[in-house]
Backbone bond lengths (Angstrom), bond angles and torsions (degrees), N, CA, C in turn:
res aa  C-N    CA-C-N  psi(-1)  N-CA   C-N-CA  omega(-1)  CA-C   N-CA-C  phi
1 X - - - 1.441 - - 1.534 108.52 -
2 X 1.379 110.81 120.76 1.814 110.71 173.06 1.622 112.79 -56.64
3 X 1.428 90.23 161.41 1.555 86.59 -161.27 1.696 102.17 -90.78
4 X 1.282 127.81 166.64 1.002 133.98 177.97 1.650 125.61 -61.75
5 X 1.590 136.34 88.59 1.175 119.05 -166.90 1.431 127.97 -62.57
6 X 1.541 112.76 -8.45 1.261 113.07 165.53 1.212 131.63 -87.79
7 X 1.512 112.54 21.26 1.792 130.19 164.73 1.425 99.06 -123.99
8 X 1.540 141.61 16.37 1.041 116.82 140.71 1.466 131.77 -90.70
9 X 1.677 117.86 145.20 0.749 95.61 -168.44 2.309 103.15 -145.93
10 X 1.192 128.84 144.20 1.240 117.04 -160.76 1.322 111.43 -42.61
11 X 1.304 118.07 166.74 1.471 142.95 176.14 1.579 106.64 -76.43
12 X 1.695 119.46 155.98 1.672 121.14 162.16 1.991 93.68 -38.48
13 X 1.326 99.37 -84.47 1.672 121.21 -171.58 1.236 112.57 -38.70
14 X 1.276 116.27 -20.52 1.878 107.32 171.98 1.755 107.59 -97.61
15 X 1.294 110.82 -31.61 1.480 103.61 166.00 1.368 117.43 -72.91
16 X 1.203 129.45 -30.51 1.753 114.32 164.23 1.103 118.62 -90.18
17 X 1.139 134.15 5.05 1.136 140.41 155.34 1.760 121.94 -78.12
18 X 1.370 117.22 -18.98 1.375 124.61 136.59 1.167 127.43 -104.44
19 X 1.240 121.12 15.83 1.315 119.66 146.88 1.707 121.64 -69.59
20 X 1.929 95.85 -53.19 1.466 67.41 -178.13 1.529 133.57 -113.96
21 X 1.932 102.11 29.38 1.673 112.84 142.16 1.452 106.06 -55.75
22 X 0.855 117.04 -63.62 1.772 118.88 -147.90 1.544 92.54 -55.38
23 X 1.421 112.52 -42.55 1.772 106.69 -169.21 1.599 109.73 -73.75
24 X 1.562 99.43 -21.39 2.051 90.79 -173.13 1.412 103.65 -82.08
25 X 1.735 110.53 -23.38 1.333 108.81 164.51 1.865 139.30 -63.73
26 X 1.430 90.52 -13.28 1.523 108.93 173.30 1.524 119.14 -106.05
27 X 1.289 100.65 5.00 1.402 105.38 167.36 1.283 105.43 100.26
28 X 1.313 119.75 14.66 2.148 121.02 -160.11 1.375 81.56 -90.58
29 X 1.348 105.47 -163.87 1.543 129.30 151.40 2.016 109.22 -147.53
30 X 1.316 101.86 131.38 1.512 114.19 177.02 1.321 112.87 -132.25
31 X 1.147 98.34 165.70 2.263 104.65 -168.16 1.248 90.84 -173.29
32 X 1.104 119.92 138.30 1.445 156.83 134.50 1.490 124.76 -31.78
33 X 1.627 104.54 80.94 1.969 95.84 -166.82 1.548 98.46 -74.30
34 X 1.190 119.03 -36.96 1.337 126.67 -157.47 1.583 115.43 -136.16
35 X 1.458 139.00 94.90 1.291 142.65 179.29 1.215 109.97 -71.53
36 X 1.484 110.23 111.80 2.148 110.00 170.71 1.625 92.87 -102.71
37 X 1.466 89.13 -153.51 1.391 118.06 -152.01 1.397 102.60 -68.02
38 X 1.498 107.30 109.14 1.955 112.03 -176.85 1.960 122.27 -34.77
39 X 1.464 91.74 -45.08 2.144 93.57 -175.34 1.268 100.26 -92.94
40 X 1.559 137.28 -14.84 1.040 112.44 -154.55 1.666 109.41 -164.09
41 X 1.652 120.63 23.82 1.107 133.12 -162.15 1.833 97.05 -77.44
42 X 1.644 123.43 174.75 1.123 118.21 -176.18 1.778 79.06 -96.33
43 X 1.654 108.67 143.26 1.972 89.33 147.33 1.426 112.26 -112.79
44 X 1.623 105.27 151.99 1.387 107.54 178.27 1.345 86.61 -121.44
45 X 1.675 113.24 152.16 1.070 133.07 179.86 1.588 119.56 -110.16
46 X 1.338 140.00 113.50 1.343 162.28 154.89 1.809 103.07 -36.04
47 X 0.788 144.84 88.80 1.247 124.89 -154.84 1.658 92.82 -113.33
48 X 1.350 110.48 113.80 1.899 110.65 159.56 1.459 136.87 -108.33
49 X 1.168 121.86 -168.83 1.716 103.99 175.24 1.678 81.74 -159.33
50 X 1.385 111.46 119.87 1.229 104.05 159.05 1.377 108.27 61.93
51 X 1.296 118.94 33.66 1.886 129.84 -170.61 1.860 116.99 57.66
52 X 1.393 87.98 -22.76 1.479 93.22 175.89 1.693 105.87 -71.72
53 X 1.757 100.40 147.21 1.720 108.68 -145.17 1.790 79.25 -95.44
54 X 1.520 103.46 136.64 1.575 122.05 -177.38 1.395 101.04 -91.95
55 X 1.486 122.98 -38.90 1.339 120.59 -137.86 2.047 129.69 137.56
56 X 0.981 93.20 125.16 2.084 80.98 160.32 1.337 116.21 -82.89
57 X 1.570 101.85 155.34 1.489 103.18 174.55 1.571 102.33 -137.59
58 X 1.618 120.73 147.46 1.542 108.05 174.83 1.769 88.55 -117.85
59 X 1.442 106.35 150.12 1.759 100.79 174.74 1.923 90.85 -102.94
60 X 1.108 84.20 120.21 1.875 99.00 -178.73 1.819 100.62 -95.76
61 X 0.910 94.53 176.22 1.686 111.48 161.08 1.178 126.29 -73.63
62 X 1.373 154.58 112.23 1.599 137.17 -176.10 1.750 85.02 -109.44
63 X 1.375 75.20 174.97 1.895 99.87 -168.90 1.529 121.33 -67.98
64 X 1.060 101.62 -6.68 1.891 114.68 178.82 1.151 119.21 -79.08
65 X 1.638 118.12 -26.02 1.269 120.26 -173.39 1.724 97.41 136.22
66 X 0.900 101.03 -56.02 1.775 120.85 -149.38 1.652 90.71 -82.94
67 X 1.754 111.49 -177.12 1.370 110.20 161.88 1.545 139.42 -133.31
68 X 0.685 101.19 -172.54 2.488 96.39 -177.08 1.435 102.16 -136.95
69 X 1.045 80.22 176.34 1.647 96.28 -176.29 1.911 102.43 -98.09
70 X 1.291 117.68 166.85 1.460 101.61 156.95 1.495 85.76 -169.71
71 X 1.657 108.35 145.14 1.181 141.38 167.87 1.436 108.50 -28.75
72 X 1.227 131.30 135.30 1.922 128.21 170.11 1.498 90.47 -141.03
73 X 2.098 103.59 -170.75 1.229 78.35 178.67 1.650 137.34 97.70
74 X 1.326 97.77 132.98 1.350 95.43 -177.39 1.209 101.85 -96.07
75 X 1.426 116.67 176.31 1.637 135.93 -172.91 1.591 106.31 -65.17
76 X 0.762 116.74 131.87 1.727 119.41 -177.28 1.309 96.39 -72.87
77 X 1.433 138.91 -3.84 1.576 118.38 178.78 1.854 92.83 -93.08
78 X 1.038 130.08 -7.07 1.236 124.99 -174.36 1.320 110.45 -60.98
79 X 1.556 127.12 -55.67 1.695 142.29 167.97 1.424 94.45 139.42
80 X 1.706 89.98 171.12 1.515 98.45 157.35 0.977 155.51 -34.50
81 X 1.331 93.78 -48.70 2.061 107.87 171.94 1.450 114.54 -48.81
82 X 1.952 105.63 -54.55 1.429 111.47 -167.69 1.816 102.20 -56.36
83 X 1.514 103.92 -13.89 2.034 96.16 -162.73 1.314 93.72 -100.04
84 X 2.042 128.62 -16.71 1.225 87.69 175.11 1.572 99.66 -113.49
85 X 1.394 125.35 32.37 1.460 104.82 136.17 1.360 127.40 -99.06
86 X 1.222 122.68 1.08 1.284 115.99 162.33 2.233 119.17 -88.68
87 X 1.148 103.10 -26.58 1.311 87.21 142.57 1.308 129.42 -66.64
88 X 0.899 133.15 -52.69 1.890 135.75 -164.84 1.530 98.79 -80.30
89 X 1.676 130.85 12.19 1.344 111.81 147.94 1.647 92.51 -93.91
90 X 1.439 112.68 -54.28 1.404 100.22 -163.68 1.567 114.76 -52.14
91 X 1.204 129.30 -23.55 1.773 115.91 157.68 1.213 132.18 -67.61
92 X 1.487 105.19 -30.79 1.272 121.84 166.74 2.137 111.31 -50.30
93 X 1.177 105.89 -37.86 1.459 105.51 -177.96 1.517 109.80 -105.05
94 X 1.285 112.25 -6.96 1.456 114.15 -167.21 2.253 95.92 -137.16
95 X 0.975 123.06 86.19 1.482 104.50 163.94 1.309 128.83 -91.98
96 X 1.155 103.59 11.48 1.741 114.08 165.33 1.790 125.18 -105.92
97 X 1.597 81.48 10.54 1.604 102.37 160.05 1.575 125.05 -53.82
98 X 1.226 124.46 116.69 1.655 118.76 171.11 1.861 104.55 -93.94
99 X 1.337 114.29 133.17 1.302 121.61 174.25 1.892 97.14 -115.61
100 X 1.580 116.64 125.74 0.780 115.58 144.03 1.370 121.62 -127.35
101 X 1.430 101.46 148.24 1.939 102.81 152.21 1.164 143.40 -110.31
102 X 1.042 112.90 154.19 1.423 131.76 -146.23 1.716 140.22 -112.75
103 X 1.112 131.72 78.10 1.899 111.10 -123.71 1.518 68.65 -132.50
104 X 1.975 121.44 105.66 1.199 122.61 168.53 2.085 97.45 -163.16
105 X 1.505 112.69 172.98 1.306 95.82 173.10 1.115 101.92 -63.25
106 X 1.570 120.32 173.46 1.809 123.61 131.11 1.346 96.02 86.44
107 X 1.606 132.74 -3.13 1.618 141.13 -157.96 1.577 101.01 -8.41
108 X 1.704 96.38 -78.42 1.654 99.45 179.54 1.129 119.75 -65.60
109 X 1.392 152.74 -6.65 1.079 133.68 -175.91 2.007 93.44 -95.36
110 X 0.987 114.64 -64.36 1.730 118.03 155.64 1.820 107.85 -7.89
111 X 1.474 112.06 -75.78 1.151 105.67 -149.41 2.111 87.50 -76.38
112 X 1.114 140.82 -35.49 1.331 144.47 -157.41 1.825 84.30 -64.82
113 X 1.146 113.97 -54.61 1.701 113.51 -179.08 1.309 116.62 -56.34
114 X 1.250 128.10 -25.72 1.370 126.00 149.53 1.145 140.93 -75.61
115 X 1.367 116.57 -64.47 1.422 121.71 175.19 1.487 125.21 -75.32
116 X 1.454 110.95 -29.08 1.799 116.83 177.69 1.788 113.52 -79.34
């Protein structure tokens, strides 16, 4: 029996992979700090503006079906250190984590229009 096309649904690697056409196409720039699990990795998003640090974002599941973005993460006024030890626990518990970043206006509102 064919499978149902309204339970398929894209891969981690095909959503950042139009993530970051759509952003080189808008003039952003995005890269891949960290590659997880290709069908089914979580992605968290690095979010910048102008290199200046916006924030993390993870796109979770919401209750409708579909998904959002939501804040993780420490405060970007904290520094670097605090963001890369709070990544390197979250790989530490998760290695099928995808980290990308993200250097466009609007980061999160940009990447939620794509990937959510």
């Amino acid at each position: 029996m064919p499978a149902d096309p309204s339970d398929a649904r894209l891969t981690s690697a095909m959503l950042v992979g139009v993530l970051m056409r759509r952003c080189a196409a808008a003039g952003g720039f995005a890269t891949v700090l960290v590659k997880g699990d290709a069908v089914s990795g979580v992605i968290l998003l690095q979010a910048l503006e102008n290199g200046r640090e916006q924030g993390l974002f993870e796109r979770v599941p919401d209750y409708a079906g579909g998904y959002r973005l939501t804040r993780c993460g420490p405060d970007p006024e904290k520094g670097a250190e605090a963001m890369a030890q709070y990544l390197a626990r979250r790989r530490g518990s998760d290695p099928d984590l995808w980290v990308v970043e993200l250097d466009i206006a609007d980061a999160e509102r940009f990447a939620a229009e794509t990937i959510c």
